[in-house]
C-alpha angles and dihedrals in degrees: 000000000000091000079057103051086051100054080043096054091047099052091051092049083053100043086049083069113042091071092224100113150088084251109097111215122209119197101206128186114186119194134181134239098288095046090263111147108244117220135177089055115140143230091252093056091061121086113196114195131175121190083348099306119114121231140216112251102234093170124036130169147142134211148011130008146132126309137216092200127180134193114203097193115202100222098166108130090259084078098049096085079056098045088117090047088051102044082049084060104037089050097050097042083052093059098052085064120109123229086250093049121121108230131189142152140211118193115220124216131101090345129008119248134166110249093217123068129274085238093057100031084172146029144190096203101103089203092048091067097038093045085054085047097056091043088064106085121212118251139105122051139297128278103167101149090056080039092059091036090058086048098051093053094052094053087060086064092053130098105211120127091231117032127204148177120209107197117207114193156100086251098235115131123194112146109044128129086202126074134222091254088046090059109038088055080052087058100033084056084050129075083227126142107200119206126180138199102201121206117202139179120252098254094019119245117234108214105041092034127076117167100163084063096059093047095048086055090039101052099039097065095042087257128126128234103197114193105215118200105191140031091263095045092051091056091046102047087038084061095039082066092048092052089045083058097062104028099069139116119224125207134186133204130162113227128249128248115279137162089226106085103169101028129118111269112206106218119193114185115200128188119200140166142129106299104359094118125197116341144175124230120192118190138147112298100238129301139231120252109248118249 
């Protein structure tokens, strides 16, 4: 009987984590009032609510484990006069990777394609990827939504226990077949947090730049888009992702019955307790139910 729960207990850890499953899995990162990230904190100070109802934690850890990470580079002729920018970032955020990471990368211009080969999706050889980077020159437009949407379906096809899009870009779009709407039901269907460095012209420029794109992405599925203006700043804020990535909490809940399969479900996460003080939760805004 005890050989049994374990098994038992063992499927169910794997199954939180594929994203494949009725459990709904919130990466959550709290911070205090200086923007320090808060740990220690316990299953019993989180509140998970959906439409309003709270919900029993199922799932709850903290910490460190592997990632299925994926880099969508932004490579359109708007970013060559950044290529040094972007190599600055692409090089940082890869650091930051573990030896059991998942990483892949799509390349972002006229169309959106993975830089590694259909036979290895993904890699844990940090100067594989950014080999493949550097080989993409930058020309064409932009097509970053078909460019996110090719990400989030390859994360579905990842093993890692978190999963994560880095977005590296300026933020215009001018050349996808995907909209906006299209691409943010595809993240609120993924466990997926989205982060973004955006690089932006100094002043911006208005037609190839978008950085309320970025933020609305960003936001919505509990992720950051940081907007570094100089060499020093790309490499910090490159790190400061990377340290997002393995400071989290995770918790899991299993949804409630409802009639509305395929509507938007609100999701407030709240964390309490004696002396804690004020703190700031960010997680992913809500989620779509899988067809």
């Amino acid at each position: 009987m005890i050989a049994l729960l374990a098994i038992g207990l063992l499927l169910l850890q794997a199954a939180v984590f594929t994203g494949h499953t009725e459990l709904v899995v919130l990466p959550v990162i709290v911070t205090d009032a200086h923007g320090h990230r808060v740990a220690g904190l316990t299953q019993e100070n989180f509140r998970v609510l959906e439409d309003g109802r709270p919900q029993p934690i199922s799932v709850f850890r903290y910490g460190d484990a592997p990632i299925t990470l994926g880099l969508i580079v932004d490579r359109s002729q708007s970013m060559r006069p950044k290529t040094r920018a972007l190599l600055i970032s692409i090089s940082a955020l890869l650091q930051a990777s573990r030896p059991d990471d998942e990483l892949f990368a799509v390349a972002v211009n006229d169309g959106a394609s993975p830089v590694l080969s259909g036979a290895r999706p993904f890699t844990n050889d940090v100067n594989e990827l950014l080999t493949a980077l550097t080989a993409v020159p930058a020309a064409g437009r932009t097509a970053l939504y078909d460019g996110v949407a090719e990400g989030l379906q390859q994360l579905e096809r990842g093993h890692g226990e978190k999963r994560a899009l880095i977005v590296v870009s300026d933020g215009g779009d001018n050349a996808s077949r995907r909209t906006y709407d299209e691409i943010m039901a595809l993240a609120r269907r993924s466990d997926a947090v989205i982060y973004a460095i955006g690089l932006l012209g100094t002043p911006p420029a208005e037609e190839d730049e978008d950085s309320g794109l970025l933020k609305r992405l960003c936001r919505d599925t509990g992720g950051v888009a940081y907007f570094p203006g100089t060499n020093q700043e790309i490499a910090a804020m490159s790190a400061e992702i990377g340290r997002d990535l393995r400071e989290q909490y995770t918790l899991g809940f299993t949804p409630g019955e409802r009639t509305d399969e395929h509507a938007f479900r609100k999701i407030d996460v709240t964390v309490t307790g004696a002396g804690l003080g004020r703190l700031h939760v960010r997680t992913r805004t809500g989620y779509l139910v899988k067809p």
